[in-house]
N, C-alpha and C positions, 0 to 999 in steps of 0.2 A: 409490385416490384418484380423487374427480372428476374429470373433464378438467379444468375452474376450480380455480387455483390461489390459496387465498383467504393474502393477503399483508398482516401489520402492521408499521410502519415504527416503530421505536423511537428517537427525537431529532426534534424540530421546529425544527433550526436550519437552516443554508445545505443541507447536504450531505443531511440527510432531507427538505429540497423535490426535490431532486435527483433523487433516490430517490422519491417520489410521483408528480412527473412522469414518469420514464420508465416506472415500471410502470403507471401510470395508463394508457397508452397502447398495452398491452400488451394481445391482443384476450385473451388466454389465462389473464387474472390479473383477480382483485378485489382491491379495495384494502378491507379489513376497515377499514382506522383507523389511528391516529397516536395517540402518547401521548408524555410528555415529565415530566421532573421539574415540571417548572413549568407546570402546566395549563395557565391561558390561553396558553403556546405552541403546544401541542394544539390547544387548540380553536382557534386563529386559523388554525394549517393546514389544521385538519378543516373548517371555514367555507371557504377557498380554492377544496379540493378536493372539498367536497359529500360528505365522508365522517364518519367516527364517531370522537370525542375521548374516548379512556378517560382514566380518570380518574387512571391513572401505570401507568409503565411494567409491573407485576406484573400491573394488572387484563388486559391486555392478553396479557400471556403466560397468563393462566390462563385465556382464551376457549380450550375446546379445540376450537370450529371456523376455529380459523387454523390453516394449513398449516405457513408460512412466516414469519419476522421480516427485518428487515434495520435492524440495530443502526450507527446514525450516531450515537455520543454519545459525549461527552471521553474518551479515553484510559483512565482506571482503571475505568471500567463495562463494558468489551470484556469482560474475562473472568467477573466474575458473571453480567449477562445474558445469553453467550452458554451458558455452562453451564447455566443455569436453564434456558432454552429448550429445548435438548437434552435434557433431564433430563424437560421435560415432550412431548418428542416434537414436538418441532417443528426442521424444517429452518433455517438461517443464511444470511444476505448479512452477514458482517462488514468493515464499514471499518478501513483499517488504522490504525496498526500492530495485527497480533495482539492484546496487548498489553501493560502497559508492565515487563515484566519475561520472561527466560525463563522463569522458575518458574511464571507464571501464564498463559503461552502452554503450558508443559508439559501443564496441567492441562485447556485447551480441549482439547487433541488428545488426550489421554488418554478425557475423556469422547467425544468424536467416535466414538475407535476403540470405543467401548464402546457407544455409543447406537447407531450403526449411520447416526445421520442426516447429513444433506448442510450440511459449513460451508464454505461459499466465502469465500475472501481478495478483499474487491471492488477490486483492483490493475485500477484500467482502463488504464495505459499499454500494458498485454500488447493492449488492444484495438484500439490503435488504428491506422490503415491503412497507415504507416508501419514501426511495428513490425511488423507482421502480414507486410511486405512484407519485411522481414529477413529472420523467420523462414523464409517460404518459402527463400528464396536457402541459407539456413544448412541445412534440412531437406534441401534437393537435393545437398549435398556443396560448395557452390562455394568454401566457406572454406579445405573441409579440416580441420583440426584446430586449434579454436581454443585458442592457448596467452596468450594475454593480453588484458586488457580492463580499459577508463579509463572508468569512468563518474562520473558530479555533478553536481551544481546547483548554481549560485552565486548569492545573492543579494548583489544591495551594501547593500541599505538596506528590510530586511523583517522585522524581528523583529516575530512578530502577537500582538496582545493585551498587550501587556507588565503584567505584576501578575496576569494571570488565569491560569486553568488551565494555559494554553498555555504558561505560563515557568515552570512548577513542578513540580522531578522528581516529585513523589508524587503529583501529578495527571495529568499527562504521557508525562512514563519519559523524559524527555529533550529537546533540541530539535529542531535541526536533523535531526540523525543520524534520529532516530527520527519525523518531521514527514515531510521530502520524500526523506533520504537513503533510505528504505527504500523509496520507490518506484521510485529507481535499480536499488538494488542486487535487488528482485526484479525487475525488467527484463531487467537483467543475466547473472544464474541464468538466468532461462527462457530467454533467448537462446542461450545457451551449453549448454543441456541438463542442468540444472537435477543441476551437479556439487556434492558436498559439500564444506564448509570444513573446515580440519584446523587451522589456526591462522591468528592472527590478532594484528596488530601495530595499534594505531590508537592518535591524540590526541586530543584534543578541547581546545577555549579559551573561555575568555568574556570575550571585550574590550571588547567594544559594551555587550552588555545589563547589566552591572551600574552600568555609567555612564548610561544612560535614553538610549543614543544607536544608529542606525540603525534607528528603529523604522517599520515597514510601514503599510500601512491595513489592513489586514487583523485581526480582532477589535475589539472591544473594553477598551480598557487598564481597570485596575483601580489604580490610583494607591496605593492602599491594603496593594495586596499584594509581590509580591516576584519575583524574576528567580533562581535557581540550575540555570541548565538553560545547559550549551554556545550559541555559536553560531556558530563551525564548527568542523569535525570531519574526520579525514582519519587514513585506513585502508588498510593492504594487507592482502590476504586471501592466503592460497594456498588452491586448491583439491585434493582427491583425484585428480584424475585429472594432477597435476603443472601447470595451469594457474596463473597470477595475475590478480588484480583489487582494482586500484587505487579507492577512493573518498574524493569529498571536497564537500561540502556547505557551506553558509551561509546564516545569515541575516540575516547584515552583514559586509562582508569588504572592503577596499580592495585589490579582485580586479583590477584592473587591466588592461585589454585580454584579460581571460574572458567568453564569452557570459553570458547570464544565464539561460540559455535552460538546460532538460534537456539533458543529450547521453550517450551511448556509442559507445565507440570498439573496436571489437570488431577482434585481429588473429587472422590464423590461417596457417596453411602455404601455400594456394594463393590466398586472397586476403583484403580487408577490408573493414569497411564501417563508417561514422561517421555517427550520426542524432543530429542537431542540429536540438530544437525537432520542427518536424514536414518537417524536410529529411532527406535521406537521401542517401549517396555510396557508390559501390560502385568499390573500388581494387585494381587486381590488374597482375601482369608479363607484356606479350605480347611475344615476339621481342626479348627483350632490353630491351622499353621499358615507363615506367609510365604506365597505361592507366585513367583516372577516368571513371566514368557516372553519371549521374543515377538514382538509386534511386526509384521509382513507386512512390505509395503505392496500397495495395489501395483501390479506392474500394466505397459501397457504406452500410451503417448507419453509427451515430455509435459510437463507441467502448462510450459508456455502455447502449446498446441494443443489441447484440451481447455485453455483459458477462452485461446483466439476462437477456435470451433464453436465452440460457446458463445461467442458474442457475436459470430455471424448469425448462428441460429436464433439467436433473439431478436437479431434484425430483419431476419425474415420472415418469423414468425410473429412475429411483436409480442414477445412473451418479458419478461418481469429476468434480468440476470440474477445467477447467484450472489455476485455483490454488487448491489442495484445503487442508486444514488442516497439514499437513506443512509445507505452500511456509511458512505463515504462520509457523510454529514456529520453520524451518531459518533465514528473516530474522532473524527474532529473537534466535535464538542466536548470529547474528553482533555484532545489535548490541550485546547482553550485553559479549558477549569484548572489545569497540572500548571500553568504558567502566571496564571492566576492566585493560584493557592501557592506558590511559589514567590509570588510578587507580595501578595500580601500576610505569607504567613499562616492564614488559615483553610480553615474546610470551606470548600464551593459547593454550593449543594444544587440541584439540577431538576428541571418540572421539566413534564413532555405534553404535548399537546393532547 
């Protein structure tokens, strides 16, 4: 491969400017182009950015001088165009969730392990200086052995798009749970050393949305269409290695004296640490007494340009990313189980190969 990693971004909404910008910026990357269902999206970005508007998302995967994609488009497009991609020899930046089903997250990873190429799960809270600053503490032993962990998001009043994609399982694959829950909950994993699940207890409700009530700024509503997607959701997991991890989401909730903020609460044997927003506290027993610090975030790039740097270098190196196609799968098959165990009530329990 060249040194120049030649990069097409597939979605021209919020999350593919996102994605233009950081890699635009990138000394080590070209930005081949932007395509989108809806061309003049395309080409309004490709105007911004001084780049090349294909004409939808296919013409673009079938330029075989692109290296690379990084697919920012609704929910139920995750796993065609990332297969296709793969399929024609091109490396991944997928936005999460995986996508909106385990069967069809099965089927990215399936091909991945088969194509041999690079699909990263673009999970930027793994990147950011805060997290980063856990991890260190957790890699060095300071926890000890973590045996529990509370992570969530709470929204009071944020249900986005109401009618459009965003509320509709078959465009989607769910709301909350599978929106920002699965950004905890892959947090969470990689925090803790990324243990498997064996079963799985979750509910989920929809109080708000099907009454047109809590709704966010966020999307666009579509009046026209419809709300059958949770909005919030709450789950215990057990893990393999005898651990718990508690989750629970919203995106209307009369959560009452709950941050709104991300947080996890990570316990362990020798000590604990609770990252709230972009805070962090590190709590442990000295001489009998309990002993609270301020947790330092790693300072240094932006989350989002430490994520992208990272996925170029694994494309050029063909090295394994920090949140590889597996991470994306093993999320997944949680949230599976939480809609499941939701649907029928009881414990789903989970075998790994």
């Amino acid at each position: 491969m060249a040194n120049t990693v030649r990069i097409g971004v597939i979605g021209a909404g919020m999350i593919g400017n996102v994605h233009l910008n950081v890699f635009g910026k990138l000394e080590d990357v070209e930005i081949a182009g932007v395509a989108d269902a809806w061309l003049p999206a395309a080409e309004r970005r490709a105007q911004e950015h001084g780049v090349k508007a294909y004409e939808s998302p296919q013409a673009l995967l079938d330029d075989s001088s692109i290296d690379a994609v990084v697919i920012g488009v609704p929910n139920r497009f995750h796993a065609p165009l990332a297969i296709e991609a793969m399929e024609l020899g091109k490396h991944v930046l997928l936005e999460k969730p995986m996508a909106i089903s385990e069967e069809a997250a099965r089927s990215i990873l399936d091909t991945q392990r088969r194509t041999g190429r690079v699909l990263m799960m673009a999970h930027q809270m793994r990147w950011t200086g805060i997290a980063r600053a856990a991890k260190a503490r957790i890699d060095a032993g300071d926890l000890g052995r973590i045996y529990n962990a509370k992570t969530g998001w709470f929204r009071k009043k944020g249900i986005p798009g109401w009618g459009s994609w965003f509320t509709r399982m078959d465009e989607a694959g769910g709301g909350p749970l599978i929106d920002i829950g699965v950004h905890m909950l892959d947090l969470t994993l990689h925090l803790m050393g990324k243990p498997k699940p064996v079963s799985v207890f979750g509910t989920t409700y929809a109080e708000f949305g099907p009454r047109r009530e809590g709704l966010g700024n966020w999307g666009t509503p579509d009046w026209n269409g419809y709300y059958d997607v949770e909005d919030l959701a709450t789950a215990l997991i057990k893990l393999d290695n005898g651990a718990t991890l508690s989750l629970e989401v919203s995106w209307a909730a009369h959560s009452a004296g709950l941050t709104e903020e991300p947080f996890v609460h990570l316990m362990g044997t020798e000590a604990g640490i609770a990252l709230i927003g972009n805070r962090g506290t590190f709590v442990t027993h000295r001489n009998g007494e309990v002993v609270e610090e301020e947790l330092q975030p790693i300072d240094g790039e932006s989350d989002r340009h430490l994520l992208s740097r990272h996925f170029v270098e694994c494309v050029r190196e063909g090295k394994e990313p920090l949140s590889p196609a597996l991470s994306g799968y093993v999320n997944n098959r949680i949230l599976s189980a939480i809609y499941e165990s939701s649907r029928t009530g009881g414990e789903v329990k989970l075998s790994w190969e």
